[in-house]
C-alpha positions in Angstrom: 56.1 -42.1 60.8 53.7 -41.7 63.6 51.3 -39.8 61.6 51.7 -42.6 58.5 50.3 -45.5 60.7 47.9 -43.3 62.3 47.1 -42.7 58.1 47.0 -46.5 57.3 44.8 -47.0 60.6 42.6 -44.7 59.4 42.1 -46.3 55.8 42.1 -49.5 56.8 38.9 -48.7 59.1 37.3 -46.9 56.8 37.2 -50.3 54.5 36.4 -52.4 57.4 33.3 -49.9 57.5 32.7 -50.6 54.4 32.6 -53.7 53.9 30.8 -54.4 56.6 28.0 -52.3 54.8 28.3 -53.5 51.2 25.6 -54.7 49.3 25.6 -56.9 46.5 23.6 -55.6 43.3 20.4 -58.7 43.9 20.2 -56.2 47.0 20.0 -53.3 45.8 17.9 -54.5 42.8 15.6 -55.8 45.5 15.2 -52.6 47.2 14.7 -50.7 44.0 11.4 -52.9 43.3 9.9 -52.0 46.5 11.0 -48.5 47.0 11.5 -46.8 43.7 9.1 -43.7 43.7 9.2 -43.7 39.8 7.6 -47.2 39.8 5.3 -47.1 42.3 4.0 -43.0 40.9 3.6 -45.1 37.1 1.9 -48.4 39.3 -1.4 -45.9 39.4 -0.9 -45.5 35.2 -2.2 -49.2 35.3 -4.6 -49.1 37.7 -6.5 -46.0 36.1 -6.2 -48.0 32.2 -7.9 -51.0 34.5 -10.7 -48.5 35.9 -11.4 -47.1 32.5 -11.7 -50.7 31.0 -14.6 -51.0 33.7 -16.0 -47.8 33.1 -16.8 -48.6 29.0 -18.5 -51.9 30.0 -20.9 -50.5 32.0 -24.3 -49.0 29.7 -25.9 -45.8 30.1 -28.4 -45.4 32.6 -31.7 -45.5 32.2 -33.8 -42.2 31.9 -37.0 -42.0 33.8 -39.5 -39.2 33.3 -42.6 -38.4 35.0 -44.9 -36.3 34.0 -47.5 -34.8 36.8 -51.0 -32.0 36.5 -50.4 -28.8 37.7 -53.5 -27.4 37.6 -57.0 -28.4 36.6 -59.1 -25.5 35.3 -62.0 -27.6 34.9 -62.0 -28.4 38.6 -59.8 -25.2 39.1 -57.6 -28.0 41.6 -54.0 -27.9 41.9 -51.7 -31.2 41.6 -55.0 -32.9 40.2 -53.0 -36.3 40.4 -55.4 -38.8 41.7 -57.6 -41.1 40.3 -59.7 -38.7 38.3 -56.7 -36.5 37.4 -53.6 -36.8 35.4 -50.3 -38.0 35.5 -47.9 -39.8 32.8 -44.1 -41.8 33.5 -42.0 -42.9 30.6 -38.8 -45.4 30.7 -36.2 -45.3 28.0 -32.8 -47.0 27.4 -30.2 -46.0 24.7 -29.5 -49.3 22.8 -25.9 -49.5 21.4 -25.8 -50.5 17.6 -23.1 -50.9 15.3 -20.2 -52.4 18.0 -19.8 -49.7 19.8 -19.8 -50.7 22.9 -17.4 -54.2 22.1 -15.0 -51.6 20.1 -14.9 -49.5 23.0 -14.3 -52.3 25.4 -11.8 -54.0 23.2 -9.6 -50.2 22.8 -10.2 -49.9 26.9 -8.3 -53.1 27.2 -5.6 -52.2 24.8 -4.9 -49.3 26.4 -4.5 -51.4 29.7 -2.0 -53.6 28.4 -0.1 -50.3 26.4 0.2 -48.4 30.2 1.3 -51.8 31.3 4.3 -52.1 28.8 4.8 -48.7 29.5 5.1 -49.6 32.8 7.5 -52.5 31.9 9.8 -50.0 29.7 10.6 -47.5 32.2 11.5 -50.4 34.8 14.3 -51.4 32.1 15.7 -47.7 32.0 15.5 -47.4 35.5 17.0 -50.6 36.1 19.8 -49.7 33.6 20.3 -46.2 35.2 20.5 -48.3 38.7 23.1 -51.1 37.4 25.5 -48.2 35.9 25.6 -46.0 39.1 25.8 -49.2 41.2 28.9 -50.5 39.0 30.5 -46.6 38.7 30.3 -46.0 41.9 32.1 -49.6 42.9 34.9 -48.8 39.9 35.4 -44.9 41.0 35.7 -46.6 44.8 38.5 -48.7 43.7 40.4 -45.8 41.9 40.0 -43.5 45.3 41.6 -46.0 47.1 44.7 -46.6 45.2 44.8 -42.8 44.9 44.3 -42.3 48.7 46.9 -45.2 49.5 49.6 -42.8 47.7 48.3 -39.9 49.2 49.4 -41.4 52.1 53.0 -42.0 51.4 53.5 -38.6 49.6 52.0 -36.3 52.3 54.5 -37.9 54.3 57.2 -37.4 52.2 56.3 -33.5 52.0 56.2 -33.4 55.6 59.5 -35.4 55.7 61.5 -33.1 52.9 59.8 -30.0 54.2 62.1 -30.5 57.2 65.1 -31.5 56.1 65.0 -28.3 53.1 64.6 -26.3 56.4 67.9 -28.0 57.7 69.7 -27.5 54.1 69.6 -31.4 54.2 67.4 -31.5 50.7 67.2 -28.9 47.8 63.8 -27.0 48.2 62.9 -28.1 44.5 62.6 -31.8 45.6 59.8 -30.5 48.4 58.5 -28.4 45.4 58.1 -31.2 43.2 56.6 -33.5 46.1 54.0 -31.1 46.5 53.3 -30.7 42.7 52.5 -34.3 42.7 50.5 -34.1 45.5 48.2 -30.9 44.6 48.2 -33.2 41.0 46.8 -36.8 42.5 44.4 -34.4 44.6 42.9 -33.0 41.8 42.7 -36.2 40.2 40.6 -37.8 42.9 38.8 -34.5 43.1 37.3 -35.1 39.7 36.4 -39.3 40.8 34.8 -37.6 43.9 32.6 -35.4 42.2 31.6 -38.6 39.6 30.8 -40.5 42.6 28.7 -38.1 44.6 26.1 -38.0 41.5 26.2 -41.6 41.1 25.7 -41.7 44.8 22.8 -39.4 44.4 21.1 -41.1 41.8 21.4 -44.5 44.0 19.7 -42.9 46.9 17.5 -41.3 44.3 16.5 -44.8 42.8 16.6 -46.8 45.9 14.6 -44.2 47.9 17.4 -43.7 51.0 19.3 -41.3 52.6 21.9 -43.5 53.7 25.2 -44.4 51.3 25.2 -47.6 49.3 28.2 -49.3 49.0 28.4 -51.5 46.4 30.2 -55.3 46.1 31.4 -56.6 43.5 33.2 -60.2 43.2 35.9 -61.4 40.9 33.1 -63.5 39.4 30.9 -60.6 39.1 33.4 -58.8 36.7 34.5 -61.6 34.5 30.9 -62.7 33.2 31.7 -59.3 31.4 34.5 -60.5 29.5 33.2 -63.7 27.9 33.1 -64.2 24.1 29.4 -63.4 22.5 29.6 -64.2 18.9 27.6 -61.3 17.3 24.7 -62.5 15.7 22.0 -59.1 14.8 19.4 -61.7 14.1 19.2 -63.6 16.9 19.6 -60.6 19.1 16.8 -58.9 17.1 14.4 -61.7 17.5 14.8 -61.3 21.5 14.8 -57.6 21.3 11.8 -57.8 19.2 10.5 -60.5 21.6 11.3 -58.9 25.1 11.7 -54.9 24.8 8.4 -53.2 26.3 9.4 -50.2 24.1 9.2 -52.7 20.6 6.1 -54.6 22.2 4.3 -50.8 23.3 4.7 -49.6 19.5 2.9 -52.7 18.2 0.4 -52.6 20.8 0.0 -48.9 19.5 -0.7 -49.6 16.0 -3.0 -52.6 17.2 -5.1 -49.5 19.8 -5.2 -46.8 16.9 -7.1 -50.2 14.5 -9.4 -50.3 17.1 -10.1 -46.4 17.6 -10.8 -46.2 14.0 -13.2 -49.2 13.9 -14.8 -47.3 17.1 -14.7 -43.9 15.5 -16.2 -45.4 12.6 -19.5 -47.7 14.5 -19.8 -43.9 16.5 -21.0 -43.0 12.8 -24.2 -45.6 13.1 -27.0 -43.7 15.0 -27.8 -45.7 18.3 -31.9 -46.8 19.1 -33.5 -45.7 22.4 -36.1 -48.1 23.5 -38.5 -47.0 26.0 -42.2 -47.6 27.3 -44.4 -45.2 29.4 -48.2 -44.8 31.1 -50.5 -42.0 30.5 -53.1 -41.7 32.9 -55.8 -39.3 31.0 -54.0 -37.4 28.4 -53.7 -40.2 25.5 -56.3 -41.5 22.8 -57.5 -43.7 25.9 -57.0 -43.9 29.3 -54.6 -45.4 31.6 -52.5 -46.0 27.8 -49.4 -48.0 28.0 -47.0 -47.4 24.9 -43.8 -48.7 23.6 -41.4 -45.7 22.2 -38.4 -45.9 19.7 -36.5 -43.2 18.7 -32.9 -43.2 16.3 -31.1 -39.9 15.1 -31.2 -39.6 11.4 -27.4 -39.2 10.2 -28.0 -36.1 8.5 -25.5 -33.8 9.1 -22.9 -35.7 11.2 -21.6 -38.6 10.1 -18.4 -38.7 12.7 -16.3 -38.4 9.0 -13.4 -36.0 10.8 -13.0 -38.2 13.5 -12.9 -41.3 11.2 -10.0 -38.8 9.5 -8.0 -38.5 12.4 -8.4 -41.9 13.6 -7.1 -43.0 10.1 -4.2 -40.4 10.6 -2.8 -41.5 13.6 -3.1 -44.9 12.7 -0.8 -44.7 9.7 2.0 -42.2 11.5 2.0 -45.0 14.2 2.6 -47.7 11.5 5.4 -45.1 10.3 7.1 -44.5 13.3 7.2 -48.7 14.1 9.0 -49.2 10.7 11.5 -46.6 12.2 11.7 -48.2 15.0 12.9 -51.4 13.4 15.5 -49.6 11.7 16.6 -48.2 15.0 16.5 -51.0 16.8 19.3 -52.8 14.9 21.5 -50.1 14.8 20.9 -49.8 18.8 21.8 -53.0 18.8 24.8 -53.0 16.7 26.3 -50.2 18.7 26.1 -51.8 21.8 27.8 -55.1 20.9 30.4 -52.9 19.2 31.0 -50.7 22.5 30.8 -53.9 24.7 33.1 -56.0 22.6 35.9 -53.0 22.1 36.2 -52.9 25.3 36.3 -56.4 26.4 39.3 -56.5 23.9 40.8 -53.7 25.2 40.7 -55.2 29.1 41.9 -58.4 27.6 45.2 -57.0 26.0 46.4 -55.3 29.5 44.7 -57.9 31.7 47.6 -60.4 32.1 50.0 -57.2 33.4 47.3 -55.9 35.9 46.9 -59.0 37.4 51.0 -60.3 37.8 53.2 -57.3 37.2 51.7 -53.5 38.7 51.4 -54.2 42.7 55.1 -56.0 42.5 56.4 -53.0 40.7 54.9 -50.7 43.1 55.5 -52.2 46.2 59.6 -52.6 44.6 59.9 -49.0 43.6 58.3 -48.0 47.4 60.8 -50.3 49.0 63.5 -49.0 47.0 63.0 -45.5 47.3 62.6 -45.7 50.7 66.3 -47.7 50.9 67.5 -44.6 48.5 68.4 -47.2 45.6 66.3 -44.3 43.2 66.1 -41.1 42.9 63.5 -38.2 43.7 62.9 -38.1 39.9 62.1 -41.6 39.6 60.1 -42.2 42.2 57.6 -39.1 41.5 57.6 -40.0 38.0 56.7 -43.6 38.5 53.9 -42.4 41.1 52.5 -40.7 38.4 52.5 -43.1 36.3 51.2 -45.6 38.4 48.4 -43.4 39.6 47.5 -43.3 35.8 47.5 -46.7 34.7 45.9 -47.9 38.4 42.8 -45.3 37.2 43.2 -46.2 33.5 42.9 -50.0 34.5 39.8 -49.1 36.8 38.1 -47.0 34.0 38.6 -49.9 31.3 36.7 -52.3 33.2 33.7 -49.7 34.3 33.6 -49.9 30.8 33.4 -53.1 29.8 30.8 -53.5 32.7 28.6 -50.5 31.7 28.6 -51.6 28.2 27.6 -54.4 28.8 24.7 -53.4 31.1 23.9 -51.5 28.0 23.9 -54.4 25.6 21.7 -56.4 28.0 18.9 -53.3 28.1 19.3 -53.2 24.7 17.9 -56.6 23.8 16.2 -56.3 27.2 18.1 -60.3 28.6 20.7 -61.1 30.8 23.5 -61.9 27.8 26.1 -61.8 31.3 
């Protein structure tokens, strides 16, 4: 008996612990924006897409040339570079024709915004991946403890029938089958424990700590979950369509490979370079001051398997968004159908959980304890009870996590 309070103390302590460090999931989804490695490593994806878009406003720079005597065999003088000698300089600029530069600007900017719905995206995964570890964890909690709290009273009971089998008081099968259903309910929770160490994981992972987090989660919390959604693939659509970085990042696509084949295609279009430069001796006249122009002639390269490829991509990018669409409502589809099966399945059994399984338990306790039931009946109702507790525990991680689904999958807070 001593060793059963001293059991109880130790529980209840450990949920005072607890509780005292709980966090509510605003919390942790707080700490995940300012701490998440992830984000802040793909932060830098949109600040070099911004750098780039500076880097194709800016021109060429200007080329200067000089041109200076060497040697003068007339006057046999070296560096004959003063007023009765020689020297030339020359100024040129490459003048962009054809768009290029706008078209390159215009691609630069697309590409910002695609790293920046990129960006977006992978803060929806992540913030999906952090919402089912944070409600696993809390539901895999709950089943440890009802397993524990019978732990408790059966490592008792072994203890208890151990002794009296040594005194001939009990036959040794009843300690045998005590034991059984010990070794059984640890197994059990061995399995939860292992769930909850990688969920654990990836929290510290996502929220960049070392230190456990324990997660809260109210009455309230739970039952958003279990409200009617009529299901409606249009309306859904339109907000998936309207809010999913993913669906947004393969338009934006499609709209950056239209613009790399208008670019690709104004690369075609020679560019002029405009220039002027001073000759001191060495023209028709002296001191001459000319204007120079000079354009490629498109002979030989005309850009044409660039234009190709451009094109190409273009049209598997169109491609791949029609797929998408088609994806996209069966994604949807399959999450309401998860979520709403098991929403109905919670419903059915909800009225029993709530009224009828801690009476019973705490009746068939009390009564074995008085020796109103038998060995068998006891042990078999622990099991039982172990079950249904975990069973009842699992159902509504389910309905949670699918619906944490549903919501990424139209990217809004249905719940």
């Amino acid at each position: 008996m001593r060793k059963l309070c001293s059991l109880l103390l130790l529980v209840l302590f450990n949920q005072v612990v607890l509780a005292q460090n709980a966090v509510k999931l605003q919390d942790c989804e707080s700490r995940f924006l300012k701490n998440n490695l992830f984000l802040l490593a793909s932060q830098y994806n949109i600040d070099a897409s911004k750098a780039l878009t500076i880097q194709a406003r800016i021109w060429d720079n200007p080329t200067i040339t000089a041109e200076l005597n060497a040697y003068n065999p007339e006057r046999n003088q070296y560096f004959d570079i003063g007023k009765e000698g020689q020297k030339a300089f020359g100024i040129e600029q490459l003048i962009y024709l054809g768009g290029k530069k706008r078209n390159e600007i215009k691609l630069a900017q697309t590409n910002e915004k695609l790293a920046e719905l990129q960006f977006n995206d992978l803060l929806r995964n992540l913030k999906l991946q952090l919402r089912k570890s944070f409600f696993t964890v809390y539901y895999n909690t709950k089943s440890l403890e009802t397993t524990d709290r019978q732990l408790v009273h059966i490592e008792d009971l072994v203890n208890s029938y151990s002794i009296q089998a040594q005194k001939g008081n009990v036959p040794l099968r009843d300690v045998v089958r005590l034991q059984s259903l010990f070794l059984n309910f640890k197994n059990e929770r061995m399995e939860v424990v292992n769930s909850n160490i990688e969920e654990q994981a990836n929290l510290k992972l996502l929220l960049n700590t070392t230190e456990n987090v324990v997660p809260d989660v109210s009455g309230d919390d739970f039952n958003k979950y279990t409200k009617t959604i009529p299901f409606d693939l249009k309306s859904f659509e339109t907000d998936a369509i309207a809010n999913r970085p993913d669906y947004l990042a393969k338009q934006k696509d499609i709209e950056a490979n239209e613009l790399n084949v208008k670019w690709q295609k104004s690369l075609s279009i020679p560019d002029i370079t405009l220039g002027a430069n001073y000759d001191q001796r060495s023209g028709a006249f002296n001191k001459e001051a000319n204007l120079t122009i000079g354009i490629p002639l498109p002979l030989w390269n005309k850009n044409k398997g660039n234009i190709k490829y451009a094109q190409t991509i273009l049209e598997q990018s169109k491609i791949e968004k029609q797929n998408f669409d088609l994806q996209l409502q069966t994604e949807i589809t399959s999450a309401w159908n998860k979520w709403d099966e098991s929403r109905k399945n919670y419903i059915v059994i909800k009225p029993t959980v709530n009224s009828d399984f801690e009476a019973v338990y705490n009746g068939i306790l009390t009564n074995f304890q008085k020796r109103n039931i038998s060995l068998l009946e006891f042990t078999d109702f622990m099991e039982s009870y172990n079950q249904a507790a975990i069973q009842v525990n699992e159902l509504k991680k389910k309905v949670v996590l699918s619906g944490e689904e549903l919501n990424s999958t139209i990217n809004k807070d249905l719940f």
